[in-house]
mmCIF file as Biopython writes it, N, C-alpha, C and O atoms, coordinates in Angstrom:
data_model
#
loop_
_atom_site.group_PDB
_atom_site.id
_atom_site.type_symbol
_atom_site.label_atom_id
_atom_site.label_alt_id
_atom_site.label_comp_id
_atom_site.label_asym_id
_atom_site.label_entity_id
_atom_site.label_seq_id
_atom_site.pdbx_PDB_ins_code
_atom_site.Cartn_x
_atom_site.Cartn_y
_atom_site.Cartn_z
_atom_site.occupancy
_atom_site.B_iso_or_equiv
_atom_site.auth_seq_id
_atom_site.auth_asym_id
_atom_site.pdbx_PDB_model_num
ATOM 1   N N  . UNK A ? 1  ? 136.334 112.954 107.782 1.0 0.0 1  A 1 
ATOM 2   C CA . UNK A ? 1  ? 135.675 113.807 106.821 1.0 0.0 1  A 1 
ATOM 3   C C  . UNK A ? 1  ? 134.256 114.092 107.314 1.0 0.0 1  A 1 
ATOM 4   O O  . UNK A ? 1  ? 133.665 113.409 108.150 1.0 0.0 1  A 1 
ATOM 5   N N  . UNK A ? 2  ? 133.949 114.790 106.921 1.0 0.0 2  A 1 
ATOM 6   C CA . UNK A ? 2  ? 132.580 115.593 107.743 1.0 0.0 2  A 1 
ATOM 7   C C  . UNK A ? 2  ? 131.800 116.151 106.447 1.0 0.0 2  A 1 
ATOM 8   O O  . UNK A ? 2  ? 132.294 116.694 105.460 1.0 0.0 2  A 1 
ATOM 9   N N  . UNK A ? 3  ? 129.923 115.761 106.822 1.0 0.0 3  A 1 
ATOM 10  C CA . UNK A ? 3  ? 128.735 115.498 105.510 1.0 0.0 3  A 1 
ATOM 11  C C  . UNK A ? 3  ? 128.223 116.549 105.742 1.0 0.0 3  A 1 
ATOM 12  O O  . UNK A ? 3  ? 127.883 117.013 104.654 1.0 0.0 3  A 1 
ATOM 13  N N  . UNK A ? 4  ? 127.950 117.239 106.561 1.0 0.0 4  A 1 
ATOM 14  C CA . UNK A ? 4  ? 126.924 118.549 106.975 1.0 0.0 4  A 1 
ATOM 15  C C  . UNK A ? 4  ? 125.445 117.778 106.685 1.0 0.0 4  A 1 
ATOM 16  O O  . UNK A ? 4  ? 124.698 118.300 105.856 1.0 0.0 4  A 1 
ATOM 17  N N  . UNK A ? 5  ? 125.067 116.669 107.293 1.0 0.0 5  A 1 
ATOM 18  C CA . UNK A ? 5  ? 123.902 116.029 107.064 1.0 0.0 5  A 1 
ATOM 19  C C  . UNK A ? 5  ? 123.183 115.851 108.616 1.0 0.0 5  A 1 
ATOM 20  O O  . UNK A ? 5  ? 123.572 116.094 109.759 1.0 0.0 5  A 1 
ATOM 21  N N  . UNK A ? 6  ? 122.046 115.348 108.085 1.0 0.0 6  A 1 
ATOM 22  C CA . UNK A ? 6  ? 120.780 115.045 109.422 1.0 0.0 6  A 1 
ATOM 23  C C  . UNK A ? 6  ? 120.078 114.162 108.934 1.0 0.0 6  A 1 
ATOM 24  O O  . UNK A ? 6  ? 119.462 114.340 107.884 1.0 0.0 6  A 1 
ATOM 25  N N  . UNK A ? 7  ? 120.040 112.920 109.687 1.0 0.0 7  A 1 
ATOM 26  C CA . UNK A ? 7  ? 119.047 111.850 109.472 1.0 0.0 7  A 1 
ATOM 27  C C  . UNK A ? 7  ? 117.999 112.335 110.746 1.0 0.0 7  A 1 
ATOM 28  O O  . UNK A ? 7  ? 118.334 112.811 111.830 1.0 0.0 7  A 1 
ATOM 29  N N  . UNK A ? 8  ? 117.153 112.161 110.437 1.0 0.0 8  A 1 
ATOM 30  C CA . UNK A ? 8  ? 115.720 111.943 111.380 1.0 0.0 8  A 1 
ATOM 31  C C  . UNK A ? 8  ? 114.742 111.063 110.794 1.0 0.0 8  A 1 
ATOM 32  O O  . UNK A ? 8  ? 114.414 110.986 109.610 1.0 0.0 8  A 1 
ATOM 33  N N  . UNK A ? 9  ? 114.211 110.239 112.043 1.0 0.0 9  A 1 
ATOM 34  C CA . UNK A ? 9  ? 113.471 109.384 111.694 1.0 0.0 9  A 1 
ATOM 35  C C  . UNK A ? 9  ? 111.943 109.932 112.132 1.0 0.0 9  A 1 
ATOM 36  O O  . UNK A ? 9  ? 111.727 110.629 113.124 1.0 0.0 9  A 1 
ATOM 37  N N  . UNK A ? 10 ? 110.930 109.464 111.175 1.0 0.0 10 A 1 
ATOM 38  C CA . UNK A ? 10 ? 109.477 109.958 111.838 1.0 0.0 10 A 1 
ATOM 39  C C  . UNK A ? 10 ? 108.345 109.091 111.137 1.0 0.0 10 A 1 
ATOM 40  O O  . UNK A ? 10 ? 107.981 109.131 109.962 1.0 0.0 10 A 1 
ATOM 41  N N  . UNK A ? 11 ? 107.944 108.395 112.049 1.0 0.0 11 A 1 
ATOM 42  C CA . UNK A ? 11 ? 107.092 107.157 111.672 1.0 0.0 11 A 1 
ATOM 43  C C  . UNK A ? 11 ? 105.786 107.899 111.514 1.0 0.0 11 A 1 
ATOM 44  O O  . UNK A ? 11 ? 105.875 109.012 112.033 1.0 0.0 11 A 1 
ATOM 45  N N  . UNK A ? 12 ? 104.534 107.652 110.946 1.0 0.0 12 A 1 
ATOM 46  C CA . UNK A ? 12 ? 103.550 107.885 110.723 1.0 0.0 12 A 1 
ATOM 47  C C  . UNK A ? 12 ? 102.776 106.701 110.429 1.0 0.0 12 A 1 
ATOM 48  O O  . UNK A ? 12 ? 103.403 105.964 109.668 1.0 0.0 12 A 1 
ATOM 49  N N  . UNK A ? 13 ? 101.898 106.351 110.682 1.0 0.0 13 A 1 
ATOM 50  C CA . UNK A ? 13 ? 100.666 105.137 110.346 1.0 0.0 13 A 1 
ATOM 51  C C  . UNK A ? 13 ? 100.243 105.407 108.702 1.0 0.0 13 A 1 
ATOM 52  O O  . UNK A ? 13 ? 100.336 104.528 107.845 1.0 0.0 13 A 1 
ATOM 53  N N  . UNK A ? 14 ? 99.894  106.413 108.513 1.0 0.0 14 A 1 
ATOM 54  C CA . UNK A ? 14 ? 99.327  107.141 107.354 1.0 0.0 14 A 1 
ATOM 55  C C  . UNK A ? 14 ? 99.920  108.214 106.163 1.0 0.0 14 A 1 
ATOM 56  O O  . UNK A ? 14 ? 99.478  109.363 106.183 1.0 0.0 14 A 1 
ATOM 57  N N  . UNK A ? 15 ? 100.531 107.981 105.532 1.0 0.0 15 A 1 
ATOM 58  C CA . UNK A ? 15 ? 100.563 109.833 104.890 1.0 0.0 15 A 1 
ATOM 59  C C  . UNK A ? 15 ? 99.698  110.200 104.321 1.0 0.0 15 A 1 
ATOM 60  O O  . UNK A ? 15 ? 99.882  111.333 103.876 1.0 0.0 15 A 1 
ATOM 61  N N  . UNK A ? 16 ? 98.569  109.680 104.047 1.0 0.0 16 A 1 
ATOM 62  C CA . UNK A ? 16 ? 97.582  110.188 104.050 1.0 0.0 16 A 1 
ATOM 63  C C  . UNK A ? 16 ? 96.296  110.604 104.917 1.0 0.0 16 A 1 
ATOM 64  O O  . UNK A ? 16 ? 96.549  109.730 105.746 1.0 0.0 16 A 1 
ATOM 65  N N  . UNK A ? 17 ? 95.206  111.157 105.398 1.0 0.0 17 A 1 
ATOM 66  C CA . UNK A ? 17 ? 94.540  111.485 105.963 1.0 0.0 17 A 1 
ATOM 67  C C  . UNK A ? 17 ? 93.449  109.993 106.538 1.0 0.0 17 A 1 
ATOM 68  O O  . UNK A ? 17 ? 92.969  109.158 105.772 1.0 0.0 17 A 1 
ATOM 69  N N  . UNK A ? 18 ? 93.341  110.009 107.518 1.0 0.0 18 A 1 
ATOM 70  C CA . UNK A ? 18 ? 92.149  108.835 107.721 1.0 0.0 18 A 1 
ATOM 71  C C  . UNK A ? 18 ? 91.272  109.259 108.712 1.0 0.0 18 A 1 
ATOM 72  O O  . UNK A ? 18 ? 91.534  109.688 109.835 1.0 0.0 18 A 1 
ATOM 73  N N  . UNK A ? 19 ? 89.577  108.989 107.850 1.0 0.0 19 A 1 
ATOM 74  C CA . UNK A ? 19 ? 89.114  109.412 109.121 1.0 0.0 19 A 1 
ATOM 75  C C  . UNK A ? 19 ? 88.001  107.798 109.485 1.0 0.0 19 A 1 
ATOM 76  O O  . UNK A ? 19 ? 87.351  107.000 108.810 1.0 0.0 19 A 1 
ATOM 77  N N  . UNK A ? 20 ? 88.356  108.037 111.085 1.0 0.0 20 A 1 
ATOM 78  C CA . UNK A ? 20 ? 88.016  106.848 111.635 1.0 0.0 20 A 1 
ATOM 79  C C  . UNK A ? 20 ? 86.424  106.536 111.838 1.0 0.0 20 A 1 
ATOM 80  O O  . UNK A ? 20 ? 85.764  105.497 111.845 1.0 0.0 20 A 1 
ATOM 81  N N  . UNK A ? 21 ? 86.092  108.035 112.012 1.0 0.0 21 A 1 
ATOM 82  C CA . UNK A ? 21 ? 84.645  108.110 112.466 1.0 0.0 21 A 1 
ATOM 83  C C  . UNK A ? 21 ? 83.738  108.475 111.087 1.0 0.0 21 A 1 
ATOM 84  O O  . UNK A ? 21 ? 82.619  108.985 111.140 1.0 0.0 21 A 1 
ATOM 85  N N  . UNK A ? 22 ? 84.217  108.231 110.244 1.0 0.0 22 A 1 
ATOM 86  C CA . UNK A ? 22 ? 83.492  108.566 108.916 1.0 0.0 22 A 1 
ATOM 87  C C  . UNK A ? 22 ? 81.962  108.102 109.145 1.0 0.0 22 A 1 
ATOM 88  O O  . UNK A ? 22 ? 81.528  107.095 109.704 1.0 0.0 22 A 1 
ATOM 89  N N  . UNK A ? 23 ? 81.300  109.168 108.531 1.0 0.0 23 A 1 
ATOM 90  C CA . UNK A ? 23 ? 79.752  109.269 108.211 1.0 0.0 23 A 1 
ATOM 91  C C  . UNK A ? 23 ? 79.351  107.694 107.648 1.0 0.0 23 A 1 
ATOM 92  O O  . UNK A ? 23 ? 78.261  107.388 108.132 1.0 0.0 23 A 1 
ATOM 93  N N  . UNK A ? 24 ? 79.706  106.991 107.084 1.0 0.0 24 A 1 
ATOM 94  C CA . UNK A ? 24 ? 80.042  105.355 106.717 1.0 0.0 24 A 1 
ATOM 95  C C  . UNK A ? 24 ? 80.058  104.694 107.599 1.0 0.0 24 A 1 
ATOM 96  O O  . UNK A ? 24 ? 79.677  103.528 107.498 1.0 0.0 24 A 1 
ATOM 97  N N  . UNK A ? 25 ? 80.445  105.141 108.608 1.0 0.0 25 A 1 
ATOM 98  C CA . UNK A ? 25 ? 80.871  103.954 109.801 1.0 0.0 25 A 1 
ATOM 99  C C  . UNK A ? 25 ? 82.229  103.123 109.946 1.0 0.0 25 A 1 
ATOM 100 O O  . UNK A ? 25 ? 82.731  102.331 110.744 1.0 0.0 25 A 1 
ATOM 101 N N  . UNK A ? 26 ? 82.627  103.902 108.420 1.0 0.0 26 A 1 
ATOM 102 C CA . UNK A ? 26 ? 83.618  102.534 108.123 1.0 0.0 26 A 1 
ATOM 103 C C  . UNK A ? 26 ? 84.846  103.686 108.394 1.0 0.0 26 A 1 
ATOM 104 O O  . UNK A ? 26 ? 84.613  104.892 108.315 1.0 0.0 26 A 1 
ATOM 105 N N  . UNK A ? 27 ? 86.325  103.075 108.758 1.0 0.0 27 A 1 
ATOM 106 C CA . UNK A ? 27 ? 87.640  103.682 108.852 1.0 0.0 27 A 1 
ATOM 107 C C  . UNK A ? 27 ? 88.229  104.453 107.258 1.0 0.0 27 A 1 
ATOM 108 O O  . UNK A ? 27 ? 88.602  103.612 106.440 1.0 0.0 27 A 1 
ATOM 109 N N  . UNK A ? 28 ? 88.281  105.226 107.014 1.0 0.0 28 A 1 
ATOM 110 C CA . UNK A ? 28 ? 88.737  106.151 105.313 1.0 0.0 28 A 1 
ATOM 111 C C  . UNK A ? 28 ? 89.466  106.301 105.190 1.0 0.0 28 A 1 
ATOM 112 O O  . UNK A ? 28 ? 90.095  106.703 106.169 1.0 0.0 28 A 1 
ATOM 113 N N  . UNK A ? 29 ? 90.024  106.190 104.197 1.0 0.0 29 A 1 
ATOM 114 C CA . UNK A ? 29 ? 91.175  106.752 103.952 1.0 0.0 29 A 1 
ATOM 115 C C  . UNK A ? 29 ? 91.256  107.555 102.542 1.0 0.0 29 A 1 
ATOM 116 O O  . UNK A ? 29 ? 91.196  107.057 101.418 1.0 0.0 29 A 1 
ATOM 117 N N  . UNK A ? 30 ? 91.440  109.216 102.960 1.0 0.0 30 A 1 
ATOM 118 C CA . UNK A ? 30 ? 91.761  109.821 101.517 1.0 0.0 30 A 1 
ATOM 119 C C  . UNK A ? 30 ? 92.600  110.498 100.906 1.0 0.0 30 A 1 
ATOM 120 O O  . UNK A ? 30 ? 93.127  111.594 101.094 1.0 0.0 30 A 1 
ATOM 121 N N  . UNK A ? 31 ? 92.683  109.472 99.911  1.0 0.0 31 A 1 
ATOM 122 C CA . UNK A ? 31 ? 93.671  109.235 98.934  1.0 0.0 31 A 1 
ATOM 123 C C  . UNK A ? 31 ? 94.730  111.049 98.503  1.0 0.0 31 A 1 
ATOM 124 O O  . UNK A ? 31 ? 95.925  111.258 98.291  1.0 0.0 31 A 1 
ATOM 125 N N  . UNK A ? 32 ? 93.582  111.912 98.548  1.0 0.0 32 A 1 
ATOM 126 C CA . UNK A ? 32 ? 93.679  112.964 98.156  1.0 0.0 32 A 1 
ATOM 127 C C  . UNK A ? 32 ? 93.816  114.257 98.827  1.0 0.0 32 A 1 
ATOM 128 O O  . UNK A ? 32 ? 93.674  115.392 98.372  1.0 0.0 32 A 1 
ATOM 129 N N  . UNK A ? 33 ? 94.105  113.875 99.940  1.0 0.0 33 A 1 
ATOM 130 C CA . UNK A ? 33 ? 94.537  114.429 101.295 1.0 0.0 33 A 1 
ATOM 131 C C  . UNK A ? 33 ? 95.841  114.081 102.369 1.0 0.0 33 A 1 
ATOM 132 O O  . UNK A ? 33 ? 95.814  113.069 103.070 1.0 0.0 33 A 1 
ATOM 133 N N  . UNK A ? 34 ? 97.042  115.108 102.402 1.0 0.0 34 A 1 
ATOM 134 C CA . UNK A ? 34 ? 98.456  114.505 103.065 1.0 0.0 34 A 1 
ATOM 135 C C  . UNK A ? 34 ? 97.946  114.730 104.520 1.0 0.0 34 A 1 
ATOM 136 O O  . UNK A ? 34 ? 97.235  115.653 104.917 1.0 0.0 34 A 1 
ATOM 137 N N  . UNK A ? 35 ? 98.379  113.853 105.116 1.0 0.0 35 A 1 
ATOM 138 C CA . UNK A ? 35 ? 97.850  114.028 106.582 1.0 0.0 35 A 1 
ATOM 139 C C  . UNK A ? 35 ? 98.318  114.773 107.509 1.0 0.0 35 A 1 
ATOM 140 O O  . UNK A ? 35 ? 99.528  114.996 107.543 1.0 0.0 35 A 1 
ATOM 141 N N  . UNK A ? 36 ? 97.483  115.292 108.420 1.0 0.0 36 A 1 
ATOM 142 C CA . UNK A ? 36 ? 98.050  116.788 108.920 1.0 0.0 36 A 1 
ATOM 143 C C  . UNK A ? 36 ? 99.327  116.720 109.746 1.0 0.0 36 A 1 
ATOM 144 O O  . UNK A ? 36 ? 99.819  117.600 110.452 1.0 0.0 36 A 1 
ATOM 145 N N  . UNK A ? 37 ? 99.723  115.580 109.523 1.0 0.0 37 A 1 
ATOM 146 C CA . UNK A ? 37 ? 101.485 115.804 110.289 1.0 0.0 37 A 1 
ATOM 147 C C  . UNK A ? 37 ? 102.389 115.942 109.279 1.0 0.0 37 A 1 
ATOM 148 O O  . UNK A ? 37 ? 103.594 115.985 109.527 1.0 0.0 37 A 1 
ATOM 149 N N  . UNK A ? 38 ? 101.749 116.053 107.631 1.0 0.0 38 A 1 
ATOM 150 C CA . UNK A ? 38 ? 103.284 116.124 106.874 1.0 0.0 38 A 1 
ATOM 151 C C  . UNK A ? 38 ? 104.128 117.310 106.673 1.0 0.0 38 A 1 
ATOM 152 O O  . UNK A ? 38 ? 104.993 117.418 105.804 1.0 0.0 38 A 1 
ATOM 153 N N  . UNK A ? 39 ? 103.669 118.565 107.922 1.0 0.0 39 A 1 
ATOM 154 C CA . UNK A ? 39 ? 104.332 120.007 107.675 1.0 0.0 39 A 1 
ATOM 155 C C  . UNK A ? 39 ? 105.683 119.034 108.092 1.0 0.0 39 A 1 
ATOM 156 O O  . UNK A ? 39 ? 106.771 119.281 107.571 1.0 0.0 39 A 1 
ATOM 157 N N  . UNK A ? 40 ? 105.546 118.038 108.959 1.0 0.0 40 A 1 
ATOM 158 C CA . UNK A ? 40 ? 107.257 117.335 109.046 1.0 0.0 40 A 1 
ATOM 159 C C  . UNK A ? 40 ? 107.815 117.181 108.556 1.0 0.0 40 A 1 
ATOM 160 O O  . UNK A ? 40 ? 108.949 117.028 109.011 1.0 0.0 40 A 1 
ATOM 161 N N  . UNK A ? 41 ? 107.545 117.051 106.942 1.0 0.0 41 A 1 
ATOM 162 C CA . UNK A ? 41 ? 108.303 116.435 106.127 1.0 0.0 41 A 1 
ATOM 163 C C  . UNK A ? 41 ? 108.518 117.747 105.176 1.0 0.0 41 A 1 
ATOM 164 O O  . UNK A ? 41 ? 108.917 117.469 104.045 1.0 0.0 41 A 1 
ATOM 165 N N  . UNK A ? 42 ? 108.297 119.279 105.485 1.0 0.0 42 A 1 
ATOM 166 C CA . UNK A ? 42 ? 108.863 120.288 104.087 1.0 0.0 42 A 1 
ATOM 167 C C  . UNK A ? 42 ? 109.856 120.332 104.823 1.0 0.0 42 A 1 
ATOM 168 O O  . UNK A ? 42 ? 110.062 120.229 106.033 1.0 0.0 42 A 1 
ATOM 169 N N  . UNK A ? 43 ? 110.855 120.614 103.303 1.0 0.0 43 A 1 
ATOM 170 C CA . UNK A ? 43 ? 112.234 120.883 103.500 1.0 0.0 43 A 1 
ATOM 171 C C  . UNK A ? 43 ? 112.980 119.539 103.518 1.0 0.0 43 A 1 
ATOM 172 O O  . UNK A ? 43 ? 114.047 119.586 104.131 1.0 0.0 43 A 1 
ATOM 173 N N  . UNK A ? 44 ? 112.643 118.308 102.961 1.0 0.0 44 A 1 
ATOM 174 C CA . UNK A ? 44 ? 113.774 117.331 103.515 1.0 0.0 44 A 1 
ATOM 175 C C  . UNK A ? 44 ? 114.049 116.929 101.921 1.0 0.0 44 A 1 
ATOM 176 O O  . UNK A ? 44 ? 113.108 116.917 101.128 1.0 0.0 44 A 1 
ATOM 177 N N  . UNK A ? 45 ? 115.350 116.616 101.527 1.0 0.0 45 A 1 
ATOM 178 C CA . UNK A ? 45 ? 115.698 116.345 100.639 1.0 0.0 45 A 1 
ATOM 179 C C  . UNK A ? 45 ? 115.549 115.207 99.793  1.0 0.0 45 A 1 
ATOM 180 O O  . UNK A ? 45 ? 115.449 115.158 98.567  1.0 0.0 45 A 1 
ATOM 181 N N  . UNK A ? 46 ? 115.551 113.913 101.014 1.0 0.0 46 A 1 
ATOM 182 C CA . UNK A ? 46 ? 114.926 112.447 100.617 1.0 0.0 46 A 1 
ATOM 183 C C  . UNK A ? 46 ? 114.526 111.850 101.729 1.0 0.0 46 A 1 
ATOM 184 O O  . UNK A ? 46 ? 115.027 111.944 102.849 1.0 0.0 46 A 1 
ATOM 185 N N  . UNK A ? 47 ? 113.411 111.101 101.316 1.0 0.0 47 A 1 
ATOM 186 C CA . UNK A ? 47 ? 112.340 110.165 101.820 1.0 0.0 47 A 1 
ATOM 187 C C  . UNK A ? 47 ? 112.701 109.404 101.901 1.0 0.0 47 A 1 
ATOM 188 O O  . UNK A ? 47 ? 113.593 109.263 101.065 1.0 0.0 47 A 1 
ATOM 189 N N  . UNK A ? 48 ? 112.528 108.296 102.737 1.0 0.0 48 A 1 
ATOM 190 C CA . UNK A ? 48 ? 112.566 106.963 102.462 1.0 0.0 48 A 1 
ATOM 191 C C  . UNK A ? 48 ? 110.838 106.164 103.034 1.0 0.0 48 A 1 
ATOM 192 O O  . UNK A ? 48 ? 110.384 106.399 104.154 1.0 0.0 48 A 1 
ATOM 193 N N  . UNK A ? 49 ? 110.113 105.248 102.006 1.0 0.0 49 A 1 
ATOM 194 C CA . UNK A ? 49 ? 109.003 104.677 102.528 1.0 0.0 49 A 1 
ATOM 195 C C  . UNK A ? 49 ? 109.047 103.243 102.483 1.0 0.0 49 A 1 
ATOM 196 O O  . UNK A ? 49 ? 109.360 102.647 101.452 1.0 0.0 49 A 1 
ATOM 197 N N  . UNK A ? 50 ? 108.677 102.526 103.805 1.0 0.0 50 A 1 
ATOM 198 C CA . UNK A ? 50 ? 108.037 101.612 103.970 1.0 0.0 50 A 1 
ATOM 199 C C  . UNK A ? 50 ? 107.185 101.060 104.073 1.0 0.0 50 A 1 
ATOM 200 O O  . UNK A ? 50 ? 106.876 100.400 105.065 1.0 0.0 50 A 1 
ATOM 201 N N  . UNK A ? 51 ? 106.512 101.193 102.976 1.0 0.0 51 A 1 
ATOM 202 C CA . UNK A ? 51 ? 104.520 100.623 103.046 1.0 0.0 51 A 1 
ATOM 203 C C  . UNK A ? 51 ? 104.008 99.634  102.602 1.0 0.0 51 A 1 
ATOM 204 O O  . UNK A ? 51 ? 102.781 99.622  102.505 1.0 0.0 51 A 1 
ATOM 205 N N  . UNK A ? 52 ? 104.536 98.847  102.318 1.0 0.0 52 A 1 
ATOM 206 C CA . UNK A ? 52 ? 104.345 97.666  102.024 1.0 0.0 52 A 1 
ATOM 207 C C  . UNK A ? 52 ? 103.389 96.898  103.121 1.0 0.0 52 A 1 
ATOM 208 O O  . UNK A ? 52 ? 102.520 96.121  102.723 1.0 0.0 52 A 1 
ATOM 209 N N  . UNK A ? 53 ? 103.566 97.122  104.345 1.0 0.0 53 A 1 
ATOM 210 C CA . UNK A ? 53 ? 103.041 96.206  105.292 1.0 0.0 53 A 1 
ATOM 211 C C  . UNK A ? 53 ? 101.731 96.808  106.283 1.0 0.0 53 A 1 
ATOM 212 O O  . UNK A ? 53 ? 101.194 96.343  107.288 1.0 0.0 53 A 1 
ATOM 213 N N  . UNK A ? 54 ? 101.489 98.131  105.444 1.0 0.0 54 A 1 
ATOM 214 C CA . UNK A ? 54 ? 100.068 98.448  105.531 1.0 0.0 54 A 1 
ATOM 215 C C  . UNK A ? 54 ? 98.785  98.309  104.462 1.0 0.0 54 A 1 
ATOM 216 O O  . UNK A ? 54 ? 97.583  98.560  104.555 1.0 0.0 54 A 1 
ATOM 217 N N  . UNK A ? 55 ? 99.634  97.789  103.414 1.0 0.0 55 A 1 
ATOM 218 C CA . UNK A ? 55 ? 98.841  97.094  102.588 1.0 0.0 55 A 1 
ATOM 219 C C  . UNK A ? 55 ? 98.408  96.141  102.307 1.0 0.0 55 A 1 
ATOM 220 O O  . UNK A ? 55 ? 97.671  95.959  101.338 1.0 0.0 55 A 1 
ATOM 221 N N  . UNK A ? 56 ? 98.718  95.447  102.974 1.0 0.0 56 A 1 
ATOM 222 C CA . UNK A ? 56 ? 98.766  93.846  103.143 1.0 0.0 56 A 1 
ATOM 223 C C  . UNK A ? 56 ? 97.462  93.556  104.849 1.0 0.0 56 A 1 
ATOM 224 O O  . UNK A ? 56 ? 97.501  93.512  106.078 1.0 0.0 56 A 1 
ATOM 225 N N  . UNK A ? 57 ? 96.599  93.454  103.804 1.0 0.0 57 A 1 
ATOM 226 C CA . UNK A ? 57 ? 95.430  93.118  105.186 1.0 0.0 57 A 1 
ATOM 227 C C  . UNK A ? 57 ? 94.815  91.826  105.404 1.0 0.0 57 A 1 
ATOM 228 O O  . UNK A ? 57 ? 95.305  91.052  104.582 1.0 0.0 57 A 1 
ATOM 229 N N  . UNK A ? 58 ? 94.200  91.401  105.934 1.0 0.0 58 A 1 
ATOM 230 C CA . UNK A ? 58 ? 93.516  90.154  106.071 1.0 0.0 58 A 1 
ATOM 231 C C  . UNK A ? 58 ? 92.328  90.211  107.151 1.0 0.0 58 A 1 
ATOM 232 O O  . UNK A ? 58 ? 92.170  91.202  107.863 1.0 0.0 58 A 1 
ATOM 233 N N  . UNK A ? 59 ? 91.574  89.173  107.217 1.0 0.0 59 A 1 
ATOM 234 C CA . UNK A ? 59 ? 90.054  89.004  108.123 1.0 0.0 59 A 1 
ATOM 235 C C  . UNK A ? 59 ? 90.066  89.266  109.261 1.0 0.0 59 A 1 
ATOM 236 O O  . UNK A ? 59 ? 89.006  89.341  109.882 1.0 0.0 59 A 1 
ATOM 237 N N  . UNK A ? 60 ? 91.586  89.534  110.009 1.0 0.0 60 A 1 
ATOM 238 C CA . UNK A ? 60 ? 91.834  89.813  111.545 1.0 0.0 60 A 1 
ATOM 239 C C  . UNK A ? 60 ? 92.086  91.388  111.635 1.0 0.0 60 A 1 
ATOM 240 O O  . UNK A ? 60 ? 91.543  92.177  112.408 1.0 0.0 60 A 1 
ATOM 241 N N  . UNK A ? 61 ? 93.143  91.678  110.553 1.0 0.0 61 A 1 
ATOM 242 C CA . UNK A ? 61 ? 93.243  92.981  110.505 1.0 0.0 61 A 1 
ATOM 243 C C  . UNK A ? 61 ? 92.902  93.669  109.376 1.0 0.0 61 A 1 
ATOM 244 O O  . UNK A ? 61 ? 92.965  93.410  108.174 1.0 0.0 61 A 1 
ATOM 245 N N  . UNK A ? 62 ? 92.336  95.082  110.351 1.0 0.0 62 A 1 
ATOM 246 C CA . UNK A ? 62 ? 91.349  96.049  109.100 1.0 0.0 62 A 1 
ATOM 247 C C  . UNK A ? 62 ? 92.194  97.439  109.339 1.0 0.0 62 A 1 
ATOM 248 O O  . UNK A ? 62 ? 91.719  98.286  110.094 1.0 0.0 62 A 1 
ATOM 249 N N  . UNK A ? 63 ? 93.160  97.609  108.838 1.0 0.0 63 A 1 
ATOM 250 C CA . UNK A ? 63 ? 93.834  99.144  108.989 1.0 0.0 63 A 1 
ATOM 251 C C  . UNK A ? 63 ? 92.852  100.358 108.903 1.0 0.0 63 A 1 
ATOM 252 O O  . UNK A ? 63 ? 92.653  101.250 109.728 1.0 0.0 63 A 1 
ATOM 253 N N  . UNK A ? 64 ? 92.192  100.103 107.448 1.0 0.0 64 A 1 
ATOM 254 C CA . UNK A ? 64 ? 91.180  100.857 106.590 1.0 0.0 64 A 1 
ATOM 255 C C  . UNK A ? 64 ? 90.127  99.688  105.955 1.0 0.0 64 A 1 
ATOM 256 O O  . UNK A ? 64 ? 90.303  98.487  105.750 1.0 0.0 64 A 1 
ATOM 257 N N  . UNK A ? 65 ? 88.981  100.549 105.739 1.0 0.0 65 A 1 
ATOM 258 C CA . UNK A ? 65 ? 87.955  99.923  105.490 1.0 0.0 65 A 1 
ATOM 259 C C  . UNK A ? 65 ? 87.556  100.215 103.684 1.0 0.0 65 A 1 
ATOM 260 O O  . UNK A ? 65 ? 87.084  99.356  102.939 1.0 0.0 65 A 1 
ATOM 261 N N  . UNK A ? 66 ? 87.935  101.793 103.253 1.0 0.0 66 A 1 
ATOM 262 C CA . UNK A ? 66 ? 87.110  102.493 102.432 1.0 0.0 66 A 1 
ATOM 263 C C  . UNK A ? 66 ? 88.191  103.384 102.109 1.0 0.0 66 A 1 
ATOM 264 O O  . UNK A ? 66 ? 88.696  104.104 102.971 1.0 0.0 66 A 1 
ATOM 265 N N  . UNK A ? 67 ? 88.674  103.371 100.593 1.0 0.0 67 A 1 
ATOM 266 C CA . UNK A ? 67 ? 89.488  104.353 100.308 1.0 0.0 67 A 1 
ATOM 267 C C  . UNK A ? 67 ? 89.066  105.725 99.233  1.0 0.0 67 A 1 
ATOM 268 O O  . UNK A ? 67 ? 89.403  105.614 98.054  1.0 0.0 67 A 1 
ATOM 269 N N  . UNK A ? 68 ? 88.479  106.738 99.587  1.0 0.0 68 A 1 
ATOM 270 C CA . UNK A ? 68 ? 87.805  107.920 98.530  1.0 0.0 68 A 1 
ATOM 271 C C  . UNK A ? 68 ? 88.904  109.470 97.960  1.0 0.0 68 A 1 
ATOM 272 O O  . UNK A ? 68 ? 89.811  110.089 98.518  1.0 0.0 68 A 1 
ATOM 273 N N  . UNK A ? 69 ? 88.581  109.532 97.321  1.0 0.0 69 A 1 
ATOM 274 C CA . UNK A ? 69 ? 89.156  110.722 96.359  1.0 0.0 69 A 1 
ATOM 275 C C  . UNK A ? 69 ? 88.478  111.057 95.690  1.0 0.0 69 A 1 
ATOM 276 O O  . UNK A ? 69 ? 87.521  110.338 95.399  1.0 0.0 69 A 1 
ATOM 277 N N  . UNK A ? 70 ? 88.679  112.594 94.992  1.0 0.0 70 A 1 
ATOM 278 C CA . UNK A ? 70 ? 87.898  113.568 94.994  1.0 0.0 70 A 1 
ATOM 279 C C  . UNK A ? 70 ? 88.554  113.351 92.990  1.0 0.0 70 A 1 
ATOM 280 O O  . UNK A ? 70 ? 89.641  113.016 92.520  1.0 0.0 70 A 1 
ATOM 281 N N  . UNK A ? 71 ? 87.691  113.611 92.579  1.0 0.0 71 A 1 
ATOM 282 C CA . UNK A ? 71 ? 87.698  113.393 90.823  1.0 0.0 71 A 1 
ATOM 283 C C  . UNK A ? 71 ? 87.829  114.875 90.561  1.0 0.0 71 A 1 
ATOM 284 O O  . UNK A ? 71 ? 86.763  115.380 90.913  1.0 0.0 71 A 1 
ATOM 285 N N  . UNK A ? 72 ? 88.458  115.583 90.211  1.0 0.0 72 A 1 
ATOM 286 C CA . UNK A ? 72 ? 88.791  116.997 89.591  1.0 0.0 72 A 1 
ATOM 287 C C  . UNK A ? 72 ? 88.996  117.123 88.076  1.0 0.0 72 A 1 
ATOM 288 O O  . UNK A ? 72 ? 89.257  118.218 87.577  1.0 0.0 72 A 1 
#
């Protein structure tokens, strides 16, 4: 039997925007900004996310430093 389907896989660090060199000094991340690789993701029917293990930081590792969004 035959699905007419497509899996693709596409890892990203971020779906959101980060900027490293921020005016701060510090690594950003904003909240309120999709990061400029998600034209990858129009058109797909379902997602699947694993983020759990970029949230999870400690004194050795600093993914992000500073997380900002814009109040509208």
């Amino acid at each position: 039997q035959e699905y007419n389907f497509t899996v693709e896989f596409y890892w990203s660090p971020f779906l959101i925007e980060i900027t490293k060199n921020h005016e701060s000094g510090k690594k950003v991340l904003h909240l309120d900004k999709l990061s400029s690789n998600s034209n990858m993701w129009i058109g797909a029917d379902v997602m699947v996310f694993n983020s759990g293990f970029w949230w999870l930081q400690n004194e050795n590792i600093k993914r992000y430093m500073c997380l900002i969004f814009k109040v509208f």
